[in-house]
C-alpha positions in Angstrom: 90.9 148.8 -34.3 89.8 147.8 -37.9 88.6 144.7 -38.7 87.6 143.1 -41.9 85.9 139.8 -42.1 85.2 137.8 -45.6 82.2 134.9 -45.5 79.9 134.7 -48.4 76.9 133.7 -45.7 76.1 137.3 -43.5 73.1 139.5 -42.5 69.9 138.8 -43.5 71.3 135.2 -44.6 70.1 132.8 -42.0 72.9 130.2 -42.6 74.5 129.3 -39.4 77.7 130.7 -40.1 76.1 133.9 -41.6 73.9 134.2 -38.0 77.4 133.9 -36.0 79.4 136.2 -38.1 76.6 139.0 -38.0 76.8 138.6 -34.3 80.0 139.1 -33.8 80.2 141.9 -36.1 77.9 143.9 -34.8 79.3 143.6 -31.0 82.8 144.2 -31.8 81.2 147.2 -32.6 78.7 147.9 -30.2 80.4 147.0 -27.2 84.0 147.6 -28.3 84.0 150.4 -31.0 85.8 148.4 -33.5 85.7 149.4 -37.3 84.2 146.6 -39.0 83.5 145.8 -42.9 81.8 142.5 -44.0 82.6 141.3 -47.4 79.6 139.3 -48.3 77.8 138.3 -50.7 73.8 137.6 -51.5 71.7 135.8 -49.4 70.4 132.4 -50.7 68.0 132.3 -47.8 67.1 135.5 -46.2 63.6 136.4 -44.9 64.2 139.6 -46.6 65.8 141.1 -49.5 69.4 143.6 -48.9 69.4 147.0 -49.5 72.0 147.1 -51.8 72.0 146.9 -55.5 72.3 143.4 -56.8 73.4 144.8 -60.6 76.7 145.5 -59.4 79.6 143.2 -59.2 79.9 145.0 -56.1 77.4 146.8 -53.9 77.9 148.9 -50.3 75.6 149.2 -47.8 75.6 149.2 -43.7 73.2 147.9 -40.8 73.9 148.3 -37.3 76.7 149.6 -37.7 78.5 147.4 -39.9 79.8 148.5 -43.3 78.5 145.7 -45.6 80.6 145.2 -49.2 78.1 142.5 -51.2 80.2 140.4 -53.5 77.4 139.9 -56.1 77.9 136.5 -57.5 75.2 133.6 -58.7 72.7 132.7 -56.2 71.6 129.2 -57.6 69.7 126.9 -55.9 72.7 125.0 -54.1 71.1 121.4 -54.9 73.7 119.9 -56.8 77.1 120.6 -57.1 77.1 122.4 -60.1 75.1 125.2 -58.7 77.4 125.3 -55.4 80.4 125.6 -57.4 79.2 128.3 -59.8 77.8 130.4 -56.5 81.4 129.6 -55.1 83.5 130.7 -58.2 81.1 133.6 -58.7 81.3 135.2 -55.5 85.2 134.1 -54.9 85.7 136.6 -58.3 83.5 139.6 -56.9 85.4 138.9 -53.3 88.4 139.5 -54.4 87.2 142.9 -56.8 85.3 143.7 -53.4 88.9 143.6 -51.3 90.4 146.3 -53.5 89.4 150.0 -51.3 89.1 148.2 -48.1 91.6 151.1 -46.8 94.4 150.1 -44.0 92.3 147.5 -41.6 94.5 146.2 -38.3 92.9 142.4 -39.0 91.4 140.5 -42.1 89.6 137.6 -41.3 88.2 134.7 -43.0 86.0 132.1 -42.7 85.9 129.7 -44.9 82.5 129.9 -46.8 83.6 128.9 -49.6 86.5 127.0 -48.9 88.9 129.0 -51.5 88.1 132.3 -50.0 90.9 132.5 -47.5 93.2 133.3 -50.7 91.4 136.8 -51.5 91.6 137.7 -48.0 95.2 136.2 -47.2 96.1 138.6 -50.9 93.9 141.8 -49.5 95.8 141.6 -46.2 99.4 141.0 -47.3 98.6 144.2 -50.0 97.5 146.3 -47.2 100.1 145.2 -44.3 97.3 144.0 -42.2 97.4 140.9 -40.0 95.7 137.6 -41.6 93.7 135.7 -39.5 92.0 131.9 -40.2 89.2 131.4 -38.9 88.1 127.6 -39.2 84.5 127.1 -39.8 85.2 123.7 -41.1 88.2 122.0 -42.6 88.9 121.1 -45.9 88.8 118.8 -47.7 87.4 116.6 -45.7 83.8 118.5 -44.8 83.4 118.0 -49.0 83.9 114.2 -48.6 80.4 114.9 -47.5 79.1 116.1 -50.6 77.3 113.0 -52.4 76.9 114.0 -56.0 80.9 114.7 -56.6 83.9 113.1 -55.6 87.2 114.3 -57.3 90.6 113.4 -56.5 92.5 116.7 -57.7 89.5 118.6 -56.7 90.1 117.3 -52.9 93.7 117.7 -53.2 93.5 121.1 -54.1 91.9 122.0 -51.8 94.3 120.2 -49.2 97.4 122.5 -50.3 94.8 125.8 -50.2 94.1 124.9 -46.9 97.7 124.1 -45.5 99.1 127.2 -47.5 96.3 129.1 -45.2 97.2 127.3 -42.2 101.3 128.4 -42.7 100.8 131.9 -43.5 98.5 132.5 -40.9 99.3 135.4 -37.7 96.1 133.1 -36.0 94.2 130.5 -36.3 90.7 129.9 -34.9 89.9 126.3 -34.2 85.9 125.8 -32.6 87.2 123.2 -30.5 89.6 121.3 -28.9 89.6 118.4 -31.2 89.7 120.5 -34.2 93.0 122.4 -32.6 94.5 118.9 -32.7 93.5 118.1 -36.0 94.8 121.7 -37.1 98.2 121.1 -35.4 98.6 117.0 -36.0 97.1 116.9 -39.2 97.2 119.7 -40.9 100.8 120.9 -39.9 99.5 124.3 -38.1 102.1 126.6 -36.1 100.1 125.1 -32.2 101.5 129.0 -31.2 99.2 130.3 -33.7 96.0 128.3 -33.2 93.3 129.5 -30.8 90.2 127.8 -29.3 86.8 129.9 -29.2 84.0 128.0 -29.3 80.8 129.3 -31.1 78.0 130.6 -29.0 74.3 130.7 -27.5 73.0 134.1 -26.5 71.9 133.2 -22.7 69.8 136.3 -22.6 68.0 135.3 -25.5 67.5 131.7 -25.3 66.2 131.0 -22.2 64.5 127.4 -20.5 60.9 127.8 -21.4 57.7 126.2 -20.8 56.6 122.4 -23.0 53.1 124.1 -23.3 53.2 126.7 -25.4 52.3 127.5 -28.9 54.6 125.6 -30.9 53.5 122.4 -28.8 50.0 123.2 -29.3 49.9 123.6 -33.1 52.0 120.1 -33.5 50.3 118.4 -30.4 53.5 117.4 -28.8 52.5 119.1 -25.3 51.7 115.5 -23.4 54.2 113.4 -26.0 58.5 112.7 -25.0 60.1 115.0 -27.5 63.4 114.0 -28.9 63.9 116.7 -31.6 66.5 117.8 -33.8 66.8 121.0 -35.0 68.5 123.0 -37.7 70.5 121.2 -41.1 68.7 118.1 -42.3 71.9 117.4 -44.3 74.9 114.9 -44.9 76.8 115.2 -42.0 74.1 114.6 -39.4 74.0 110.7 -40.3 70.2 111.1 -39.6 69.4 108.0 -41.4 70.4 106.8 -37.7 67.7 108.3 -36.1 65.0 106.4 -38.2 66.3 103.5 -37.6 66.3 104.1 -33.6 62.6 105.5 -34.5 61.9 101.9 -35.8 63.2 100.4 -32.6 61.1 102.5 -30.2 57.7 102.3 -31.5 56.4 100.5 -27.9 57.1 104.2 -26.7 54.0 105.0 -27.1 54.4 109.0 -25.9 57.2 109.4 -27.9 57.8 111.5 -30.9 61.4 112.3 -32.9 60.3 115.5 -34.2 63.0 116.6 -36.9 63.0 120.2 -37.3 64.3 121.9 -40.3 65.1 121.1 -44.1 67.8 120.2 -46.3 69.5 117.7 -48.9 68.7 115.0 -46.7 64.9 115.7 -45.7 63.1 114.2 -48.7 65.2 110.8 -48.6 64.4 110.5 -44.6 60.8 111.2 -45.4 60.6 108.7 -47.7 62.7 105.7 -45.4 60.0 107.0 -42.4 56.8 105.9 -44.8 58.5 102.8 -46.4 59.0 101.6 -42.5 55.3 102.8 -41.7 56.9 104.9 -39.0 54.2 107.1 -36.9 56.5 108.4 -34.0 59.0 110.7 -36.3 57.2 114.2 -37.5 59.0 116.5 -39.9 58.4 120.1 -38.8 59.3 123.1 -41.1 62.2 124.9 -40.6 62.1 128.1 -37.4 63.4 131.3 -37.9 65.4 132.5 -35.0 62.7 134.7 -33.7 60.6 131.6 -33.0 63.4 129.1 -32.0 62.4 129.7 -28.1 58.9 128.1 -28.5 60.8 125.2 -30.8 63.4 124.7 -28.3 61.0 124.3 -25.5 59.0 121.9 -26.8 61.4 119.3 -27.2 62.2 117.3 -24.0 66.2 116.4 -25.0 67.8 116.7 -28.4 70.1 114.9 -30.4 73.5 115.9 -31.2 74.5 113.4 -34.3 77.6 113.4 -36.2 78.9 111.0 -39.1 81.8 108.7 -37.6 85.3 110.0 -38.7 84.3 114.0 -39.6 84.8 115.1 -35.5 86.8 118.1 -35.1 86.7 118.5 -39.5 82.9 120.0 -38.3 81.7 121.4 -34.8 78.1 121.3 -34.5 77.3 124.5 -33.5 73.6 123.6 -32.4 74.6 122.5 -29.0 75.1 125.6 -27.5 71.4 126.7 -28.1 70.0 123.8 -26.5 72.5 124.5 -23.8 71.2 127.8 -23.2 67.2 126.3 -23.5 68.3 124.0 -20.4 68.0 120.5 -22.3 69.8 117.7 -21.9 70.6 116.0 -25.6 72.1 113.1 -27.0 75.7 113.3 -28.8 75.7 110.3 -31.4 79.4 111.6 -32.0 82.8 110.3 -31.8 83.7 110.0 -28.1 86.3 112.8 -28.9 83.9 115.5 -30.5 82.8 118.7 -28.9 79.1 117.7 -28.2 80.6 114.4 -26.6 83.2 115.7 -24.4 81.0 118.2 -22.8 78.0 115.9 -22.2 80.7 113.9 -19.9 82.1 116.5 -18.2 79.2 118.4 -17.4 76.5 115.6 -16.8 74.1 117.8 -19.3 73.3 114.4 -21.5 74.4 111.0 -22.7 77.0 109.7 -25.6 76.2 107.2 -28.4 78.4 105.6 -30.8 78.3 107.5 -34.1 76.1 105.2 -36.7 75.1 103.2 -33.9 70.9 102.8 -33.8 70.8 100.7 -31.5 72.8 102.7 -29.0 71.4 105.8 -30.2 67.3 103.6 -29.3 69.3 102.5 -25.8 69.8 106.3 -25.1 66.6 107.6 -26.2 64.7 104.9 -23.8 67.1 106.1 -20.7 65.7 109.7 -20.9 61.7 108.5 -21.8 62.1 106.0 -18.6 63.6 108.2 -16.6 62.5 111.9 -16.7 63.9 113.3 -13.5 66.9 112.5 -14.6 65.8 114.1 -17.9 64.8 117.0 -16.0 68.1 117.1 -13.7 70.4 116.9 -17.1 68.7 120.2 -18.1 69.0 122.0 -15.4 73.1 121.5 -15.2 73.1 122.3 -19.4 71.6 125.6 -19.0 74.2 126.0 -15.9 77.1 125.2 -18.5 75.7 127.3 -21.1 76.9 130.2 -19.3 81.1 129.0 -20.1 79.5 129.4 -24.0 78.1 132.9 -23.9 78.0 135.0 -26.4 79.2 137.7 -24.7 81.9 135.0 -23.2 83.1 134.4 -27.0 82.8 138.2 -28.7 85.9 139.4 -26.1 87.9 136.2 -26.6 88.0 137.4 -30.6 88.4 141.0 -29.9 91.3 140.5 -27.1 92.6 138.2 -30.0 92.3 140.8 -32.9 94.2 142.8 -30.3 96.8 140.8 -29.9 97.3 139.9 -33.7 97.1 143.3 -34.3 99.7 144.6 -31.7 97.5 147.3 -30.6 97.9 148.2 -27.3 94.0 147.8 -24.9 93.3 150.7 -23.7 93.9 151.4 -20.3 
């Protein structure tokens, strides 16, 4: 089978999207032999440069495997919007120059980094007779309600019709969760035949429940504190601005810390509200590269799981499944009906505040500091749990589904 996936984040990018894809990728053909070609494009944040030539509009080159097409457009700083949009557009341009010599593939895939690019795969696929799968990363236009510095009406509704026009021509759709199925199929209009759940992933032989005293804890001196970290995006959807405020109403905790781990658009505002509130129990801690997420991970105590109110199922936080996997119970300040939410109930792996709620977010915090048994016991049934969110769980439910798409009979 041939498979052909276009997302602008890949290998060595360390977006999260770009760390999913490249695992996936490189199983399918690993453990299943599968043909695959990534069209990519250049990192914006890699701990190392590509091999491939950047002068060309498009460049080849392969690791592990994995035949690697980069899509050479801008790589601005993605600050403000015009720098997003020209690394969009740019790369949206060398994409679809880039989908020309792709051969015959079985199954073209995309995500949706940036949000237009399902049009130059849904173009390379119907030239080539292959099957067209969406896969839904997020959903727009309602993740770039998020974006602060530009609101535009026709922009918003272009990208609406783009979306639905995706969502119709279709042969699958891949929804992260169950809420985003629903908002795929009630919303958005979807075929419900054609739209799949497969959640994103934790590698449970990689992340594994680890020791509070270790180095990470040491350098930060968090080994005797309560750790409520998060980790990852410091952005908009995250409502962190929350978290401060719950920070404000804990200080009698006198062990606790709410270490924030990570960095974006959101960090140097949130820094700023922490020292205009005189706030000493919230640390900012740089961002971890994957190879050192284990010591990270184990230093925190629980996590937190936050989510603007009314953007559920649009975006899946994709974090949870790593602190799943680390065997740590965490805090969804989510809609009741989000991902994070529903499987804190189910499972008993952590507790559910009201989205923009700091009070109930503080109330949440102070049941797992009182109370760290039950801290303890909540992280012994997530790591249990972690194991339904596997990666090796999730890479065969897409390659039985490329299958399937594809009309190519397993092999016996």
């Amino acid at each position: 089978m041939k498979v052909c996936f276009f997302n602008r984040s890949y290998w060595p990018d360390q977006a999260a999207t770009g760390q999913f894809l490249t695992e996936l990728a490189e199983d399918l053909v690993s453990r299943y032999g599968t043909e695959v070609t990534v069209v990519a494009g250049r990192s914006l944040n890699a701990a190392r440069e590509e091999t491939g030539s950047r002068w060309r509009l498009v460049s080849r080159e392969t690791h592990r495997g994995v035949a690697i097409r980069r899509a050479n457009g801008t790589r601005m700083r993605p600050v403000r919007f015009a720098a997003r949009a020209s690394n969009y557009v740019s790369y949206f341009g060398a994409a679809t120059v880039a989908s020309f010599g792709l051969g015959r593939p079985d199954v073209i895939v995309s995500l949706t980094d940036p949000p237009i690019l399902g049009l130059a795969a849904l173009w390379a696929a119907r030239r080539t007779g292959a099957r067209f799968v969406f896969l839904c990363e997020d959903i727009f236009p309602e993740v770039a309600s998020l974006i602060e510095d530009f609101q535009n009406r026709a922009v918003n509704g272009a990208l609406d019709r783009i979306n639905r026009y995706l969502l119709r021509n279709a042969d699958g759709i891949i929804a992260l969760g169950d809420r985003m199925r629903r908002r795929l199929v009630e919303e958005k209009g979807a075929d419900p035949a054609r739209v799949h759940v497969i959640h994103n992933w934790a590698d449970c032989d990689a992340i594994v429940p680890g020791p509070k005293d270790n180095a990470f804890s040491r350098e930060h001196g968090l080994v005797d504190k309560f750790v409520l970290m998060h980790s990852g995006n410091v952005g908009l959807s995250q409502n962190l601005d929350v978290l401060i405020e719950a920070a404000d109403r804990l200080r009698s905790k006198e062990r606790l810390v709410i270490a924030i781990v990570g960095d974006g658009s959101k960090r140097e505002a949130l820094e700023a509200m922490t020292a205009a509130r005189g706030l000493r129990n919230v640390r900012f801690l740089p961002y971890q590269p994957k190879a050192l997420l284990h010591d990270s991970f184990a230093a925190a105590d629980a996590f937190l799981v936050s989510l603007k109110a009314g953007i559920e199922g649009f975006i899946v936080p994709s974090k949870v499944y790593g602190i799943l996997a680390a065997g740590r119970p965490y805090i969804a300040a989510t809609d009741p009906s989000s991902e994070p939410a529903q499987i804190a109930r189910e499972s008993g792996c952590g507790l559910v505040a009201a989205a923009g709620d700091p009070a109930a977010l503080a109330d949440a915090i102070a049941t797992l500091y009182d109370d760290p048994a039950m801290t303890r016991e909540m992280g012994a049934r997530a790591r249990t749990v972690a194991r339904q969110y596997d990666r090796k769980v999730a890479v065969q439910a897409y390659h039985d589904l490329f299958e399937r798409v594809a009309g190519v009979a397993r092999a016996a």
